[in-house]
N, C-alpha and C positions, 0 to 999 in steps of 0.2 A: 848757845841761843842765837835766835836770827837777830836783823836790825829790831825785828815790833821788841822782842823780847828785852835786848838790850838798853832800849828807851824806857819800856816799864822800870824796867831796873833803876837807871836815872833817876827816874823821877821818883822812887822810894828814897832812894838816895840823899836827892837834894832835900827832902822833908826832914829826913834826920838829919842833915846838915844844920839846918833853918829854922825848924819847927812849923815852917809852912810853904804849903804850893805857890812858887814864884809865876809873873805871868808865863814865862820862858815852858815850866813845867804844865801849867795848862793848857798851853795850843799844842805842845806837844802829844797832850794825851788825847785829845780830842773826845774828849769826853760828851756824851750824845749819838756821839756819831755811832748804828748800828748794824750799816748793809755791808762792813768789811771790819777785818781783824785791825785794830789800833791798838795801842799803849792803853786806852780807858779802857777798851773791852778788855783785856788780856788780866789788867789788872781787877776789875770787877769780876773774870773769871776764876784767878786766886784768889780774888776774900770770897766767893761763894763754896771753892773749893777748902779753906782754912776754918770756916763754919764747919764744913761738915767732917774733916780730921782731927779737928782740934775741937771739942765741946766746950770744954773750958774759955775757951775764947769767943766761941758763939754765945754760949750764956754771958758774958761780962757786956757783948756786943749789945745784946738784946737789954740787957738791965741798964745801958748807958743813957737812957731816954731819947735816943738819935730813933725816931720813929723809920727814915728812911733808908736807914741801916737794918734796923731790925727787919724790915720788911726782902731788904736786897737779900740779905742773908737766906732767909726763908723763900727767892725764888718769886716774893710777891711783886707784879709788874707795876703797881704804884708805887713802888721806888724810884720809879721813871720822872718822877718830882726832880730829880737829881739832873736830868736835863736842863731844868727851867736855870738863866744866868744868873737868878739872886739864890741859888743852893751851894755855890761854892763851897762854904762851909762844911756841910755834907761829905760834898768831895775829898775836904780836907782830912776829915775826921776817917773815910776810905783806905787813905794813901796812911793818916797816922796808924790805924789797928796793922796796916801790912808792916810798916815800919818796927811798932814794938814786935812783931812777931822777930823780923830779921834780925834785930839787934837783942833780943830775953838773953840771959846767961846760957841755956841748954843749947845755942845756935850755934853753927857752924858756919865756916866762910864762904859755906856754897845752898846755905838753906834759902837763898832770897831763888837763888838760882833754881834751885829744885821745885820748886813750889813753881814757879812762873812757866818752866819747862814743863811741870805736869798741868797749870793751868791751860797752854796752847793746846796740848795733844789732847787734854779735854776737850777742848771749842770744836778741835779736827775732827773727834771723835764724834763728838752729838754732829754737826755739818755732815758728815757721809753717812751718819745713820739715819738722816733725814730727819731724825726726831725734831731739828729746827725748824723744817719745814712739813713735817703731818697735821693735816688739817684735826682742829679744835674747836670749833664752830660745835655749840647746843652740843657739848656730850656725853653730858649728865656734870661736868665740872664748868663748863666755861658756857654763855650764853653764846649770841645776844637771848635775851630772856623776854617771855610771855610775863605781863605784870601778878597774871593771877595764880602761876607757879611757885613753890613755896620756898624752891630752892633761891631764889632771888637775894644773894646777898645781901640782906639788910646793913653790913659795916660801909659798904661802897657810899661815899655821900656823890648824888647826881640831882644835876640843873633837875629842877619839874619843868619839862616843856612838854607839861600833858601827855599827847599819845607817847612824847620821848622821853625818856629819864636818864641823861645823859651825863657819863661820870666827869667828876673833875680832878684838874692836875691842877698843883699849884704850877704859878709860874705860863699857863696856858690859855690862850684866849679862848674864847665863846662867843660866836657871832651869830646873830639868822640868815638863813639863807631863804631870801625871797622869790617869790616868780608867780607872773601874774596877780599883781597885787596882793599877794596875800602869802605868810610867812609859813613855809611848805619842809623847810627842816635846819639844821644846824651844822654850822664851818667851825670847822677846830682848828686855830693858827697855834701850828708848829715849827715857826720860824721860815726856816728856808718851806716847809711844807706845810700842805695843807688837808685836812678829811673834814668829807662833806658826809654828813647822815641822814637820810629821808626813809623814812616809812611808805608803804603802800598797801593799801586794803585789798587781797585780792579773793575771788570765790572760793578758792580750795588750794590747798599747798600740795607736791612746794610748783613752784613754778619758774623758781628761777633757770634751770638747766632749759626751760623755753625762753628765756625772756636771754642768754650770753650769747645768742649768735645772732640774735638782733643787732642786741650792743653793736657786737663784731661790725657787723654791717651798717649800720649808720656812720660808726667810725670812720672806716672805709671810704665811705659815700663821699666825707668832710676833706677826703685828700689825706687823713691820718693812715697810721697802719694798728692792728689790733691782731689778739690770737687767745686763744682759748688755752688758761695755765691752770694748776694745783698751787697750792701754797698751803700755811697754816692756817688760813682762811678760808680754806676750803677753793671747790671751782671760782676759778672768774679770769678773767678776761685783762692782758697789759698790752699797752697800749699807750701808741705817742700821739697824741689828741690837737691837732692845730688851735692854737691862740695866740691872742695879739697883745706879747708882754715889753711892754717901753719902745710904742708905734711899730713893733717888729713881728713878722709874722714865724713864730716858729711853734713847731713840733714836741709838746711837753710829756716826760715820760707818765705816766699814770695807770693807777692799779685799781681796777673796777670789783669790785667785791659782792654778793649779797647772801644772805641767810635768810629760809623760808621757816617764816614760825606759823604758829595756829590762827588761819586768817591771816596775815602779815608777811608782807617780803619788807626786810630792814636791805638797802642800798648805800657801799661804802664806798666812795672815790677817794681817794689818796693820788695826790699829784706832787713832785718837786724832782732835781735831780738824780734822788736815790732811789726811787718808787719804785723799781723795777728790781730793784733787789732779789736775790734768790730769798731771805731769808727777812721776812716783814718787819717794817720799824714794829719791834715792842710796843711803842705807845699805841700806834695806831691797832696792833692788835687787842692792846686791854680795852683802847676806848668802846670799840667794835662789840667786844665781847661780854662786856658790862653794860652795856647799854640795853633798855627794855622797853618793852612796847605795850601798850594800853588801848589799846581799840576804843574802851568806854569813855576816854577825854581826848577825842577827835575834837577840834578846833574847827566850824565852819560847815558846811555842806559837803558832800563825797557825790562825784559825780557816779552814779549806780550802773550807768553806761556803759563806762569804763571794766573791763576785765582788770587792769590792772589803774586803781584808781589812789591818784596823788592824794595826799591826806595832810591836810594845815594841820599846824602845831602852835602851842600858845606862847608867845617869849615873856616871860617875867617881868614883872616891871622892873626889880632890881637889875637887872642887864641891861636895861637900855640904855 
């Protein structure tokens, strides 16, 4: 095994040593972290890979009442709950199920090793087949979603911000995002990053393949640099967007996103150090893609002018 693998290893390790993840063992796994192979990925790609060869341990997983578990297991991207700082626990319970697997009676002194070795060349494997990165945007499984479609997960619990119905993570803030007086869409703080979601009413879809070399172009204009990508997200545009963060004026990476639904272009900006990633923060993809759009509880007046016209959003009072 390389260094990532031999650190996963550790840190199984130090659990069956201890019965729990020392700080030592969680900076090391860096758990969260999604645009590159770590100890947390590696190891969340053995327990996804020990669900699916070991049943028996999937079913004990899933009956354990660890909701966040059950869900990683199965692949569900609201397990990304496991990001937030106060899920440790979660984590813990991760690193225990890998731990009883290494240590059961039937094991051998090289099964922690086997498993972790096929967990990588699994990661390698999906990464060069692109399937990390083939766009999943509306495609008959994943949104973002028209409200009046039937397919619209009803399990997803999301903020009502009227025209937005925008999912939640625990552990994950919700803020509005204003302009022009009046509250025009929703900032998801994701610690070190950030995704911004706004709706836009436009005459006929799709229009976004018109509206990314705009982007391009303005960006451009700002002194940034920008360029037209693929991702799971489908088309959009990445791009280092000049802002002024702590009096400083620098260049932030960021990943411009949009899906055209029925009447509706949904608008996803993602900006922090990793945003540029080949391979999309998970979060910012479930948010994106569970998210759904309502035309009939527009917030406000819609300018008719407009081809592509900005659309208020109502913020709850419990948010404020």
């Amino acid at each position: 095994m390389d260094r990532i693998g031999e650190s996963a290893k550790e840190i199984v390790e130090q659990y069956g040593r201890d019965g729990f993840l020392s700080s030592d063992s969680l900076r090391l796994a860096e758990f969260g972290v999604w645009d590159r192979l770590t100890p947390g990925v590696l190891l969340t790609a053995a327990l996804c890979l020990l669900a699916t060869e070991e049943p028996a341990f999937a079913e004990r997983m899933a009956e354990s009442g660890d909701l966040v578990l059950s869900r990683l297991i199965t692949g569900d991207f609201r397990a990304l709950e496991l990001n937030a700082d106060d899920a440790t626990m979660s984590w813990q319970r991760a690193v225990a199920w890998l731990s009883e697997y290494a240590r059961r009676p039937s094991a051998t002194p090289d099964t922690l090793d086997t498993l972790l070795t096929q967990a990588q060349e699994l990661w390698s494997e999906a990464l060069q087949s692109g399937e990390m990165t083939r766009s999943g945007v509306r495609d008959g499984e994943s949104g973002p979603w028209d409200a009046a479609e039937i397919r619209v997960p009803s399990e997803v619990e999301r903020l009502d911000c009227g025209v937005l119905g925008v999912p939640r993570l625990d552990g994950v803030g919700l803020h509005p995002l204003n302009a022009g007086g009046r509250t025009v869409g929703v900032i998801v703080d994701l610690g070190d990053h950030a995704l911004s979601l706004q709706a836009f009413r436009v005459p006929m879809s799709p229009v976004w393949e018109q509206v990314r070399p705009k982007v391009v172009q303005d960006i451009r204009k700002q002194g940034g640099t920008a360029e037209d990508a693929e991702s799971g997200l489908g088309p959009e545009v990445r791009a280092r967007v000049p802002v002024v963060k702590d009096g400083q004026h620098v260049l932030q990476p960021t990943r411009i996103f949009g899906c055209d639904g029925p009447g509706w272009l949904l608008r996803g900006v993602y900006g922090g150090p990793a945003a540029l990633a080949e391979v999309v923060d998970p979060r910012a993809y479930y948010l994106f893609t569970q998210t759904s759009v309502d035309l009939s509880k527009v917030d406000g007046p819609v300018d008719m002018t407009q081809e592509i016209a900005e659309l208020g959003i109502r913020w709850p009072d419990v948010e404020k």
